[in-house]
The first five atom37 places (N, CA, C, CB, O) and aatype in JSON, in Angstrom:
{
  "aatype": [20, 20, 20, 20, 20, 20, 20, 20, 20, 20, 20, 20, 20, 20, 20, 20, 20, 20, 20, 20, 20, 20, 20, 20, 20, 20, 20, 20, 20, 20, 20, 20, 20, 20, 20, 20, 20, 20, 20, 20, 20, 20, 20, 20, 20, 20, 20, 20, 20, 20, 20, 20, 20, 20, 20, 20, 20, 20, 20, 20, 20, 20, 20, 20, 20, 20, 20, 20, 20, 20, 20, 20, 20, 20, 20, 20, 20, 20, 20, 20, 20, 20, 20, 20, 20, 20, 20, 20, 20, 20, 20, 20, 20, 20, 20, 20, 20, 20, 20, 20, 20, 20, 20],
  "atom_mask": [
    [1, 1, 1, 1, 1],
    [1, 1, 1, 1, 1],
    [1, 1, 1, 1, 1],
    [1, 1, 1, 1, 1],
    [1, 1, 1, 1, 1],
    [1, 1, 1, 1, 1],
    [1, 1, 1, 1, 1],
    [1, 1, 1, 1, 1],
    [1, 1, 1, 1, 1],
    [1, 1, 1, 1, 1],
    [1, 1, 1, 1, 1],
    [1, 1, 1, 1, 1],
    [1, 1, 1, 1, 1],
    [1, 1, 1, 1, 1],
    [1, 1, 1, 1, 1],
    [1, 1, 1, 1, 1],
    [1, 1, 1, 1, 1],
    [1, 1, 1, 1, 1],
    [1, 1, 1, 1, 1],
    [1, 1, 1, 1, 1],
    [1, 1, 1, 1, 1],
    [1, 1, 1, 1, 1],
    [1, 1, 1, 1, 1],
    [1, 1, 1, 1, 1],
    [1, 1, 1, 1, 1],
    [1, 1, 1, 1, 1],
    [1, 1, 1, 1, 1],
    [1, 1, 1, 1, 1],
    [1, 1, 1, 1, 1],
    [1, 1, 1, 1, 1],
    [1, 1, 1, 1, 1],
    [1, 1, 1, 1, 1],
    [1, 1, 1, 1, 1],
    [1, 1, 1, 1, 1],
    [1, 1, 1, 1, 1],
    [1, 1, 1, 1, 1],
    [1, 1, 1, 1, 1],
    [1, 1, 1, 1, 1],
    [1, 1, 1, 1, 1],
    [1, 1, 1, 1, 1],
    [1, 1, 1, 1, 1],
    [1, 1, 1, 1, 1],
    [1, 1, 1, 1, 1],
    [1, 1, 1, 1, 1],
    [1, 1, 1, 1, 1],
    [1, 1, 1, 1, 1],
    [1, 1, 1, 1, 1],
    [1, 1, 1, 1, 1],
    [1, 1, 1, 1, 1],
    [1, 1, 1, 1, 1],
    [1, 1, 1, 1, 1],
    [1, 1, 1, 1, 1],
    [1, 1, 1, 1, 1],
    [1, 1, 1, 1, 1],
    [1, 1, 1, 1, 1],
    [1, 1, 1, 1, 1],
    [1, 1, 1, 1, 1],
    [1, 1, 1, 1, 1],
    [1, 1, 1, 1, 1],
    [1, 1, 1, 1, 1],
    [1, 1, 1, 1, 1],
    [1, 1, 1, 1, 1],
    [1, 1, 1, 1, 1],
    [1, 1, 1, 1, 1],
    [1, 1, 1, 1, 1],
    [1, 1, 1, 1, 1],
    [1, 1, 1, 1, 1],
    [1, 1, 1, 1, 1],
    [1, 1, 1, 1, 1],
    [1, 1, 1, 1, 1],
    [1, 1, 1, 1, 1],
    [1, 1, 1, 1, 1],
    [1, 1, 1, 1, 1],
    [1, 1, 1, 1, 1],
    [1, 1, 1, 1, 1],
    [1, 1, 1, 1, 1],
    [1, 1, 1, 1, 1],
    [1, 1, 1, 1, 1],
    [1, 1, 1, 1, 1],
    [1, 1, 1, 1, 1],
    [1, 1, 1, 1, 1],
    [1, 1, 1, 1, 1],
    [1, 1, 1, 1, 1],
    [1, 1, 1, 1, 1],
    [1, 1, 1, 1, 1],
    [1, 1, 1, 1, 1],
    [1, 1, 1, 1, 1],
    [1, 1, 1, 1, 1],
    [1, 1, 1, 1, 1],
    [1, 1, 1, 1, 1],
    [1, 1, 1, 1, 1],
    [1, 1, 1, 1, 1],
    [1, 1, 1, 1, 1],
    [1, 1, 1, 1, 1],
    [1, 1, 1, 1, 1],
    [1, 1, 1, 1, 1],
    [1, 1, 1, 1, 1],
    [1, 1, 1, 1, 1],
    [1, 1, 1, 1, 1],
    [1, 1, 1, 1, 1],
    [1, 1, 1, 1, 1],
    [1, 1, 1, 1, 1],
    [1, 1, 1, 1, 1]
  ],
  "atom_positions": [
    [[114.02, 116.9, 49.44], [113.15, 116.71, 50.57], [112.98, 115.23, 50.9], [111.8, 117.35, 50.3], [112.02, 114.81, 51.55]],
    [[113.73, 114.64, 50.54], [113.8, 113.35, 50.84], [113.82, 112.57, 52.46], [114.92, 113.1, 50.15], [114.46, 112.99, 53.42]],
    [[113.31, 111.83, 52.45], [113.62, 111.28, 53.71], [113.43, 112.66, 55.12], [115.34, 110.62, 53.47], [113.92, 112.58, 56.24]],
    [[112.56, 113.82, 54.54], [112.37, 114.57, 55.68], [110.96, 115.05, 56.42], [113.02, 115.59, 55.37], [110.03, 115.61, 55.84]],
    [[111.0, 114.79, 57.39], [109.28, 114.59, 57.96], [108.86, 116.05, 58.35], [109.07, 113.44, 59.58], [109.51, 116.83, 59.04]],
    [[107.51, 116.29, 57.71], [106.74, 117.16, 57.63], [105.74, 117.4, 58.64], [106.32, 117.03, 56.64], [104.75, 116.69, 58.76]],
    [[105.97, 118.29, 59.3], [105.22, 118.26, 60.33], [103.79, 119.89, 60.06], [106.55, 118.35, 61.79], [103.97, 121.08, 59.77]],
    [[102.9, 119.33, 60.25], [101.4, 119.93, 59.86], [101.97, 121.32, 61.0], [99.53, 118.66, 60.44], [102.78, 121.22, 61.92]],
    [[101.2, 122.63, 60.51], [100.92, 123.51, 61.33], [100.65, 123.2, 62.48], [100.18, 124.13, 60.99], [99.85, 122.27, 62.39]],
    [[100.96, 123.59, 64.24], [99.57, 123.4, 65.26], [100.04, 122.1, 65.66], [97.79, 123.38, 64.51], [99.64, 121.9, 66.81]],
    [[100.43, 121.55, 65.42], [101.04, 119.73, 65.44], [102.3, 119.85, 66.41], [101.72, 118.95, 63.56], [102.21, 119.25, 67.48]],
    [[103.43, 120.56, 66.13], [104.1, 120.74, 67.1], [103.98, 121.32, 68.65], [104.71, 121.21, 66.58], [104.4, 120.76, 69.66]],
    [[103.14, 122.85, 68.53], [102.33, 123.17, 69.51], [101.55, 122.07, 70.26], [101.53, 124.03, 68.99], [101.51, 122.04, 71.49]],
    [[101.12, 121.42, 69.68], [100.2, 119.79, 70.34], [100.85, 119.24, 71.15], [99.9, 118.48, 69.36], [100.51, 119.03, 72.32]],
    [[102.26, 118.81, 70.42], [102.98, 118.01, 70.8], [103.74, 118.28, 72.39], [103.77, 117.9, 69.7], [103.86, 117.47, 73.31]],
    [[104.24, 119.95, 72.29], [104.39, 120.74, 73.25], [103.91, 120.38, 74.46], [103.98, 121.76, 72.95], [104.46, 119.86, 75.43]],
    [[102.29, 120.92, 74.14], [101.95, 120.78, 75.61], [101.35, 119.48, 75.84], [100.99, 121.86, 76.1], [100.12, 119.55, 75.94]],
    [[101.81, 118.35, 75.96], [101.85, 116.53, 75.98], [102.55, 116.96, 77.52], [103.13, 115.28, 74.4], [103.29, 117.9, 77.81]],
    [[102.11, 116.1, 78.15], [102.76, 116.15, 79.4], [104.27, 115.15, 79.06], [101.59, 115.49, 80.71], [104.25, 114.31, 78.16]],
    [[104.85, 115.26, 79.46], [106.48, 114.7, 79.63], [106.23, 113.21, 79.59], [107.37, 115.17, 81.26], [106.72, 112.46, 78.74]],
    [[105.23, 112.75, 80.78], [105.07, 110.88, 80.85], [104.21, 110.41, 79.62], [104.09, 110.23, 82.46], [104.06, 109.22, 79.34]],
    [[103.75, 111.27, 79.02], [102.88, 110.48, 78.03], [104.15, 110.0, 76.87], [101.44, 111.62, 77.26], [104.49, 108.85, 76.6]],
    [[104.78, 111.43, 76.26], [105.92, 111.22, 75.67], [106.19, 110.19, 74.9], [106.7, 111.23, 76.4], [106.06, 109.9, 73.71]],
    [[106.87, 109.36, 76.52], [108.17, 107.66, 75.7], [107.66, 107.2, 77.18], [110.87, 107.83, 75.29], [108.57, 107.22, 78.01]],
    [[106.42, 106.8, 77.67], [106.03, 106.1, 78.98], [106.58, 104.62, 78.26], [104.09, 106.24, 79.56], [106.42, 104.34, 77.07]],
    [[107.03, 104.08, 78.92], [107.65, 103.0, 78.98], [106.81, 101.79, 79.92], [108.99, 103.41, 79.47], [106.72, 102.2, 81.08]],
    [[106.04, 100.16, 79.72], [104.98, 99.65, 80.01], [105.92, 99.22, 81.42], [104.22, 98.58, 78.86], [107.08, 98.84, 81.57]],
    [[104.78, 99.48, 82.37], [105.13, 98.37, 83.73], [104.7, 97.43, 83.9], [104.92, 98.62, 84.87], [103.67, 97.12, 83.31]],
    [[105.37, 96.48, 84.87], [104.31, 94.75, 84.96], [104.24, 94.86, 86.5], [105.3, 92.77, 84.32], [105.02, 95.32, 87.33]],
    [[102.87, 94.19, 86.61], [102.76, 94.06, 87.94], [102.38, 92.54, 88.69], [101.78, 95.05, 88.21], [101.83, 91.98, 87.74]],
    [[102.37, 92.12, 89.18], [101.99, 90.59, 89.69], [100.77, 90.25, 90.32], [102.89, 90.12, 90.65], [100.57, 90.32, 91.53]],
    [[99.79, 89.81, 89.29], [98.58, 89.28, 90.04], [98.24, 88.2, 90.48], [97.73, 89.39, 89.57], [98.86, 87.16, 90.26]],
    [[97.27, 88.29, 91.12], [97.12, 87.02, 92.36], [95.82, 86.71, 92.03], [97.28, 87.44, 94.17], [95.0, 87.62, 92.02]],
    [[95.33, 85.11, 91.64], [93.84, 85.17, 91.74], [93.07, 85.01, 92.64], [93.37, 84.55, 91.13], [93.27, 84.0, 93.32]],
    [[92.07, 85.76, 92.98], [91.17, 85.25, 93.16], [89.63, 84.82, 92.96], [91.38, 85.45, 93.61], [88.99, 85.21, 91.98]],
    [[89.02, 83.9, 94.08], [87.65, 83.58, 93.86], [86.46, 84.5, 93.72], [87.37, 82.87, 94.76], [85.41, 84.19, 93.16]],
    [[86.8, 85.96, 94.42], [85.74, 86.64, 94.42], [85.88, 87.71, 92.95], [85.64, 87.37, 95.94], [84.9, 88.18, 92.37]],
    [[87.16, 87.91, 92.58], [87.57, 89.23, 91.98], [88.36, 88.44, 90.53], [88.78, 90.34, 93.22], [88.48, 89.19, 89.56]],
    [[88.88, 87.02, 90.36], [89.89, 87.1, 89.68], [90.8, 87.48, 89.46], [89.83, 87.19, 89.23], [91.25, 87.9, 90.53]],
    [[91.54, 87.64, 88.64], [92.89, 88.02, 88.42], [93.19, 89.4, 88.64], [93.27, 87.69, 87.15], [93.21, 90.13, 87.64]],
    [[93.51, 90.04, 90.15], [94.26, 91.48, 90.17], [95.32, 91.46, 91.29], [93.17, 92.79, 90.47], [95.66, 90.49, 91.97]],
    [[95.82, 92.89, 91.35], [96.91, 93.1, 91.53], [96.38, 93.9, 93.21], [97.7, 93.92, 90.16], [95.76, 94.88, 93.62]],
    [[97.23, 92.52, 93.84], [96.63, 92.43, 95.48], [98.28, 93.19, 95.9], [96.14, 90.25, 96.36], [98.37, 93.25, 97.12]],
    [[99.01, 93.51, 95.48], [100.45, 94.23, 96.36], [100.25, 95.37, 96.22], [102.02, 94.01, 95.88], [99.67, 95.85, 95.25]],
    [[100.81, 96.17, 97.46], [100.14, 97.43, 97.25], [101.2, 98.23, 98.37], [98.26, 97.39, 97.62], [101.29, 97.6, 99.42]],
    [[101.8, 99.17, 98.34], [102.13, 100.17, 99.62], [101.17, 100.98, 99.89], [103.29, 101.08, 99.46], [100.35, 101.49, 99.12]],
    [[101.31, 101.12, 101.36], [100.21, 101.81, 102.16], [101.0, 102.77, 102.47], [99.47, 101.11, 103.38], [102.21, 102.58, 102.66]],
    [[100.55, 103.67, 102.54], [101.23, 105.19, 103.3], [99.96, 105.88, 104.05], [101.95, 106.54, 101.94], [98.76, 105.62, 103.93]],
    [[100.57, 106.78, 104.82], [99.64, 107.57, 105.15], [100.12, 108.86, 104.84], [99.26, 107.39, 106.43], [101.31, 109.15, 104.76]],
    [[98.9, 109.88, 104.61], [98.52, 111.12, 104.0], [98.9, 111.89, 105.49], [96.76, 111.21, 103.31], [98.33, 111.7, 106.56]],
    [[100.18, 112.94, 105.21], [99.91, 113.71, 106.67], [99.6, 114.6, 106.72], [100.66, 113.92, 107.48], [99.85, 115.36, 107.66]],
    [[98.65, 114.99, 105.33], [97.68, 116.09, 106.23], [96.36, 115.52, 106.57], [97.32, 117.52, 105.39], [95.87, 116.33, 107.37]],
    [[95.25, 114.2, 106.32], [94.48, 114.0, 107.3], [94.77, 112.64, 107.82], [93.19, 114.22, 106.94], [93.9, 112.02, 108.44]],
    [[96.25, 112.03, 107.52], [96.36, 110.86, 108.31], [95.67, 109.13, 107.97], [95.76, 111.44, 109.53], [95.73, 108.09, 108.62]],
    [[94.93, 109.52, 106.4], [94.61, 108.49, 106.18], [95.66, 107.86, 105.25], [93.39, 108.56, 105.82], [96.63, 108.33, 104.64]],
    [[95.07, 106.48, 105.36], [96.28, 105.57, 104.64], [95.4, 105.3, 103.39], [96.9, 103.94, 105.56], [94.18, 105.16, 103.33]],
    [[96.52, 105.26, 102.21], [96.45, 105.28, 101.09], [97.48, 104.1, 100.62], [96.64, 106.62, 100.69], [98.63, 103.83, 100.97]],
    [[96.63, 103.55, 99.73], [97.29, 102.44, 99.1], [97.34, 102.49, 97.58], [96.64, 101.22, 99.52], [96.38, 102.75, 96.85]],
    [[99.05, 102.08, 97.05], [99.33, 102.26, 95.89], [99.82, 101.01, 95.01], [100.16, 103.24, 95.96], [100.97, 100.59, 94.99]],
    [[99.04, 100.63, 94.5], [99.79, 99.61, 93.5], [101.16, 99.39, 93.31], [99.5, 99.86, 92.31], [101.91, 100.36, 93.45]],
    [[101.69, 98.16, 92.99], [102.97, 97.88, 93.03], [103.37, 97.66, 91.73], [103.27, 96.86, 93.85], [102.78, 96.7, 91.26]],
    [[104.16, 98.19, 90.94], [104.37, 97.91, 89.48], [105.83, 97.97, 89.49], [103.64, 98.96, 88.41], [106.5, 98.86, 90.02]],
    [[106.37, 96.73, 88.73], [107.85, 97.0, 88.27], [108.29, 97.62, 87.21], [108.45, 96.02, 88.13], [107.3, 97.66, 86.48]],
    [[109.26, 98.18, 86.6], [110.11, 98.78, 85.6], [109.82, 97.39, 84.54], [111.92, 99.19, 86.19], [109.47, 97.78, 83.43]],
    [[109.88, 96.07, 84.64], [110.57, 95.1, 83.82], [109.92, 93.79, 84.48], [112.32, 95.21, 83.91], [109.78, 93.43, 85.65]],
    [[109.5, 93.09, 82.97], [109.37, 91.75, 82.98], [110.48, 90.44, 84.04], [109.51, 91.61, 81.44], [110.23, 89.24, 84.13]],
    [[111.62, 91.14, 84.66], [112.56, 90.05, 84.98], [112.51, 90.7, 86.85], [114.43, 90.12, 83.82], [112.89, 90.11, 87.86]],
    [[112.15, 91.55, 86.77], [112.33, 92.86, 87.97], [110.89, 91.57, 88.94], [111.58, 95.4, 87.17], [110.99, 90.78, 89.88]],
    [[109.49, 92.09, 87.85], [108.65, 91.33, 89.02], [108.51, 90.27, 89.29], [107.64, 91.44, 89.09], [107.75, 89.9, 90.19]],
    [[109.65, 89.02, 88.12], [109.64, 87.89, 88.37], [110.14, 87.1, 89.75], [110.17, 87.59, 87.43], [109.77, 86.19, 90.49]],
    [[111.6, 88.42, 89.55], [112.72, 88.44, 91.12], [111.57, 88.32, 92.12], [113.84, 90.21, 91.55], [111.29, 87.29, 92.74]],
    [[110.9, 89.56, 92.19], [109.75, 89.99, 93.18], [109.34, 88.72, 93.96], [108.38, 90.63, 92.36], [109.58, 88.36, 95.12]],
    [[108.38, 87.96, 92.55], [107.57, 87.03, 93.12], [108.2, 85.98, 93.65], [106.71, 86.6, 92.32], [108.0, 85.68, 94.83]],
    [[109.08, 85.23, 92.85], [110.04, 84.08, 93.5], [110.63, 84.54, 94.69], [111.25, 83.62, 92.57], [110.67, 83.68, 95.57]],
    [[111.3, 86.11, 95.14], [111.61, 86.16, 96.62], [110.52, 86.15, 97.47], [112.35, 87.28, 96.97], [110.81, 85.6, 98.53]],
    [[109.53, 86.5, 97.42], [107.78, 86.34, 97.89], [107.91, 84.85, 98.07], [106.32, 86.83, 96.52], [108.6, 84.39, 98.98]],
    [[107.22, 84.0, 97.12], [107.14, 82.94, 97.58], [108.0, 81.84, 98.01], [106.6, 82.69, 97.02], [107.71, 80.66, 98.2]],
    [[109.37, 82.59, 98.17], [110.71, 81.68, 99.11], [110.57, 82.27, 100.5], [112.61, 81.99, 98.5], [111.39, 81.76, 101.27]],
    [[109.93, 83.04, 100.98], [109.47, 83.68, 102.05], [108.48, 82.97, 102.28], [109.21, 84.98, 101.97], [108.74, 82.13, 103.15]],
    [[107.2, 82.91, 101.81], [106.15, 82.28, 102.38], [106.7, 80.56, 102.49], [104.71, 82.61, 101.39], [106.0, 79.9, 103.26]],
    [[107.72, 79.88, 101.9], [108.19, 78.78, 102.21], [108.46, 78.47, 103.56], [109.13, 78.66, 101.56], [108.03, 77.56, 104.27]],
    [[109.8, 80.02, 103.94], [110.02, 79.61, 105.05], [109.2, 79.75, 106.17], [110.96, 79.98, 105.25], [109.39, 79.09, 107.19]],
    [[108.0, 80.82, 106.02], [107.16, 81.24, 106.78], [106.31, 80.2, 107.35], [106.54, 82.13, 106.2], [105.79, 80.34, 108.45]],
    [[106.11, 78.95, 106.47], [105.16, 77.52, 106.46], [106.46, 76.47, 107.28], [104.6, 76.83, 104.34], [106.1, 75.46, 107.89]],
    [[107.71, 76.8, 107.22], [108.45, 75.9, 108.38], [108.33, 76.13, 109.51], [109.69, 75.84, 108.39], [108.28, 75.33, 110.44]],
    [[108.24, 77.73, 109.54], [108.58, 78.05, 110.91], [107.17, 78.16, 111.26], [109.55, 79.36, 111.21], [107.0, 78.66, 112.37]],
    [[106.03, 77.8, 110.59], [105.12, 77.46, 111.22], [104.08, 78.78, 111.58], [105.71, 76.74, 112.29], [103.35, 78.83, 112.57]],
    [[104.19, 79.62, 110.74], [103.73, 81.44, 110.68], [102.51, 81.33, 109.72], [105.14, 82.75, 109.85], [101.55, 82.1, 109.71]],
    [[102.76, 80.0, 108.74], [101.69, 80.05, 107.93], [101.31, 78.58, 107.92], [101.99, 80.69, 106.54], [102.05, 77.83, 108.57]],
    [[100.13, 77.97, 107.21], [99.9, 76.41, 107.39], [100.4, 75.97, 106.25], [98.4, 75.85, 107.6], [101.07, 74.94, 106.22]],
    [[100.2, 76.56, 105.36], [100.3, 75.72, 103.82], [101.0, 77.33, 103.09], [98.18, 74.96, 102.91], [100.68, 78.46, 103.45]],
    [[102.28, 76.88, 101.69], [102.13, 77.83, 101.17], [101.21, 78.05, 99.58], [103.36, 78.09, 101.23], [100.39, 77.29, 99.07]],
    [[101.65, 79.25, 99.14], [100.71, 79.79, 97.86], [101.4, 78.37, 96.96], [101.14, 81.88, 97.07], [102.41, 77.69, 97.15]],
    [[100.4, 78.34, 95.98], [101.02, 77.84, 94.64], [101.13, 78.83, 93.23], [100.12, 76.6, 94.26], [100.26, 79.48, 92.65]],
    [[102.66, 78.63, 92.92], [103.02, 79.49, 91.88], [102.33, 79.55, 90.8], [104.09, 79.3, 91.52], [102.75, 80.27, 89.89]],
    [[101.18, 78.87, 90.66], [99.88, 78.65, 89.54], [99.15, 79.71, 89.91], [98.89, 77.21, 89.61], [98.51, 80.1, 88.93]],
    [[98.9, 80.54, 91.1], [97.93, 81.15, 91.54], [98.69, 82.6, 91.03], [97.52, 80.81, 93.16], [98.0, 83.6, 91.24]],
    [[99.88, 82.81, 90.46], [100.29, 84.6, 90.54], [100.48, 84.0, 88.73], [102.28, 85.5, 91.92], [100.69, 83.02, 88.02]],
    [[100.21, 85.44, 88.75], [100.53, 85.35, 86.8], [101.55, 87.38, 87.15], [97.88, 85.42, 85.08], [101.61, 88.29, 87.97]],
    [[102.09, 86.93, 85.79], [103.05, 88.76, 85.91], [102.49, 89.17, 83.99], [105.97, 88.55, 86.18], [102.75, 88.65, 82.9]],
    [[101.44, 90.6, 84.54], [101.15, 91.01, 83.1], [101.49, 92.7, 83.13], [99.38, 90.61, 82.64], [101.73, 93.59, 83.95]],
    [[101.35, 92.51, 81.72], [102.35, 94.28, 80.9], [100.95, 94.97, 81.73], [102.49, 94.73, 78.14], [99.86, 94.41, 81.87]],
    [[101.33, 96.27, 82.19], [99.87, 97.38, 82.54], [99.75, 98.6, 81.67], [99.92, 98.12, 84.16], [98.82, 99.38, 81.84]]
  ]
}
């Protein structure tokens, strides 16, 4: 019986009915933004709307991977670069202001 794992009565049954995502959920990162009123949260978001009463619903933005929301943010703020040439914005963000944490 070496090296073989024992599993308690009722324990497998447990295990059973575990929903599927709890399982091997795997951590997402998401990119927060600070601010003055709220501190550090997570201001990206998709909006959809609900079509059965038409309201819009907003969902957090989370990546798969530490390198995924880094891409994210650096294409974000090479956008708001050009957005401050062409004169769409006055000043841009500073990369001090977004932090990327595990959720």
């Amino acid at each position: 019986m070496k090296n073989s794992k024992i599993i308690l009565r009722g324990e497998q049954e447990r295990r059973n009915k575990l929903p599927a995502k709890n399982k091997h959920k795997r951590p997402r990162w998401e990119v927060q933004h600070y601010t003055v009123c709220d501190g550090w949260i997570n201001t990206w978001t998709i909006c959809s709307t609900i079509a059965s009463g038409g309201h819009a619903k907003e969902t957090p933005v989370t990546f798969p991977t530490y390198k995924k929301a880094n891409e994210e943010l650096e294409q974000f703020l090479a956008d708001v670069v050009r957005a401050v040439k062409d004169k769409d914005m006055l000043e841009p963000y500073d990369r001090e202001e977004f932090r990327i944490v595990k959720v």
